[in-house]
C-alpha positions, 0 to 999 in steps of 0.5 A: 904261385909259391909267392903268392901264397907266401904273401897271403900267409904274412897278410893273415899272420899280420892281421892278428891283433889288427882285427879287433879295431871297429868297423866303419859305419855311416856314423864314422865315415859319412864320406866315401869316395871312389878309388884313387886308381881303379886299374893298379894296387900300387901304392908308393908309384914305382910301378909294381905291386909289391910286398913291403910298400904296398900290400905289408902297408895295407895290412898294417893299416886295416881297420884305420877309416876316413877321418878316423884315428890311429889303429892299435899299430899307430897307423892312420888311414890313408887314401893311398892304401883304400885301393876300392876307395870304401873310405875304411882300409878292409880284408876284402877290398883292400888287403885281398885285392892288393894280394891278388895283384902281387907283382902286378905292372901298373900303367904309366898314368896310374903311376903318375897319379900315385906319384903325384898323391905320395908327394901331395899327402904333406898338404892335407891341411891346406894350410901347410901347403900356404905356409910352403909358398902356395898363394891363394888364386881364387875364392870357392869355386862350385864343383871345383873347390878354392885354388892355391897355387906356386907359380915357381912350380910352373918352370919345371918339367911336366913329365920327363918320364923318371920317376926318380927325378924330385924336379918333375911338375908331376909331383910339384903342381902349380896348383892345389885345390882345396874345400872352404873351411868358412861358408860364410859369402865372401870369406873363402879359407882353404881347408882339406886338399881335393886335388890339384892342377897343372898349367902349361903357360902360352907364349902370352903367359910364359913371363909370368914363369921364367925358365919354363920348359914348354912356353906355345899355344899347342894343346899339351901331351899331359899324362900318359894316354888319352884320357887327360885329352879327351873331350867330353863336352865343351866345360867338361874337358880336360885340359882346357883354357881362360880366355880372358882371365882376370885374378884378383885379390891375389894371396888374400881369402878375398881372390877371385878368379874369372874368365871373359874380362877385358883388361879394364874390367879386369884393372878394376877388380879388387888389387892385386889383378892380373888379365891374360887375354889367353894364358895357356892350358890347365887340368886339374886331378881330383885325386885326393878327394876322388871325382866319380865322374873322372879324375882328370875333368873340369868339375867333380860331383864329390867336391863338398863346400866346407869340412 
């Protein structure tokens, strides 16, 4: 009790001079998404809500929206901190509820998630993550979004269960998916980062990403629990897979991706194309544009089509 109460005393005291920053209104923050994890306050995934990386960081934060600038103390908004996912770092929602879960012990899929966002925040702009090695897969996708991705992130460990280990796939994905900064037919840019995706190839697929540690064609375990595995309807799985699957224009805002081709069909797509008659199994994680739906299903209603 004597720690909490020590811990609501430093966010009070730290609000002082944050206060008078404007609050959100539909104008500065058209967009609002649901919360990255709406069982845990932890922000840097190390599993326990504490007072310097997790509630002294929201406090430091108040006031800063979505899309917005700076507060007086030269911090920015971050998803990370938006523990209600109101699109503005507030006193109640934010600051308060991450006070009231001081020492909190988060579940081991929440923390992979926050894992997976912290080291995901460097490719807000979907571009830096193309200029670091991602290579554009498919044009815009409805529901999904354009998907990029880095085939040698594929050969690393899904989850080996240290958080401490910089190797794990958890916060290296094979995928990003990002919104499509041109509308215009036929010319897909990635633009600001949605989520990502994760494969583990089958023994088809499995030279496509040598070293890999999981190369079969069994359904993977993924992240802790249940709900990256549960079948909610045949195109609303989790982890699910392309029969079939044909790319194209690999690398250029011209690529494609679909599924159901014959290889023919698939050599006469636009260069450079690839066919798998079955490559292997993906998730995604809508987490940085949040799905209200589910973070881990195959379309979300909260990807917009440009931004």
């Amino acid at each position: 009790m004597k720690f909490v109460v020590l811990v609501l005393a430093v966010a009070v005291v730290g609000l002082i001079g944050l206060s008078t920053q404007p609050q959100e209104t539909s104008a500065t923050n058209p967009a609002k998404w649901p919360p990255l994890s709406t069982t845990c306050h932890d922000v840097n995934g190390d599993g326990t809500v504490d007072l310097l990386n997790d509630i002294l960081g929201v406090i430091y934060r108040h006031g800063t929206f979505y899309g917005g600038p700076p507060n007086a103390a030269g911090y920015e908004y971050s998803l990370l901190y938006d523990v209600n996912g109101g699109g503005e770092i507030d006193l109640l929602g934010d600051i308060l509820s991450t006070v009231n879960a001081y020492m909190q012990t988060c579940s081991l899929v929440d923390q992979q998630v926050v894992l997976a966002t912290v080291a995901t925040m460097k490719y807000q702009n979907c571009q830096d993550a193309l200029a670091d090695g991602y290579s554009q897969t498919t044009g815009f996708v409805p529901n999904m979004g354009i998907h990029i991705s880095k085939n040698s992130n594929a050969a690393r460990v899904f989850w080996n269960g240290d958080p401490n280990d910089p190797t794990d796939q958890i916060r290296n994905p094979v995928g990003l998916i990002c919104t499509d900064s041109d509308p215009s037919p036929g010319t897909d840019v990635p633009d600001k980062l949605i989520g990502m995706f994760y494969i583990q190839p089958n023994l088809e697929a499995c030279f496509v990403y040598p070293g890999a540690p999981i190369c079969d064609n069994a359904e993977p375990v993924g992240f802790d629990g249940p709900e990256d595995n549960t079948d909610v309807g045949n195109v609303q799985k989790a982890w699910h897979t392309h029969p079939g699957l044909c790319v194209w224009g690999l690398g250029t805002t011209q690529a494609g991706t679909g599924e159901g081709f014959t290889q023919s069909g698939c050599n006469a797509m636009p260069p450079p194309n690839f066919w798998f008659s079955e490559f292997g199994w993906m998730v995604h994680l809508f987490n940085h544009i949040p799905n209200d739906s589910g973070r881990f299903l195959f379309f979300s209603s909260n990807v917009p089509f440009s931004q």
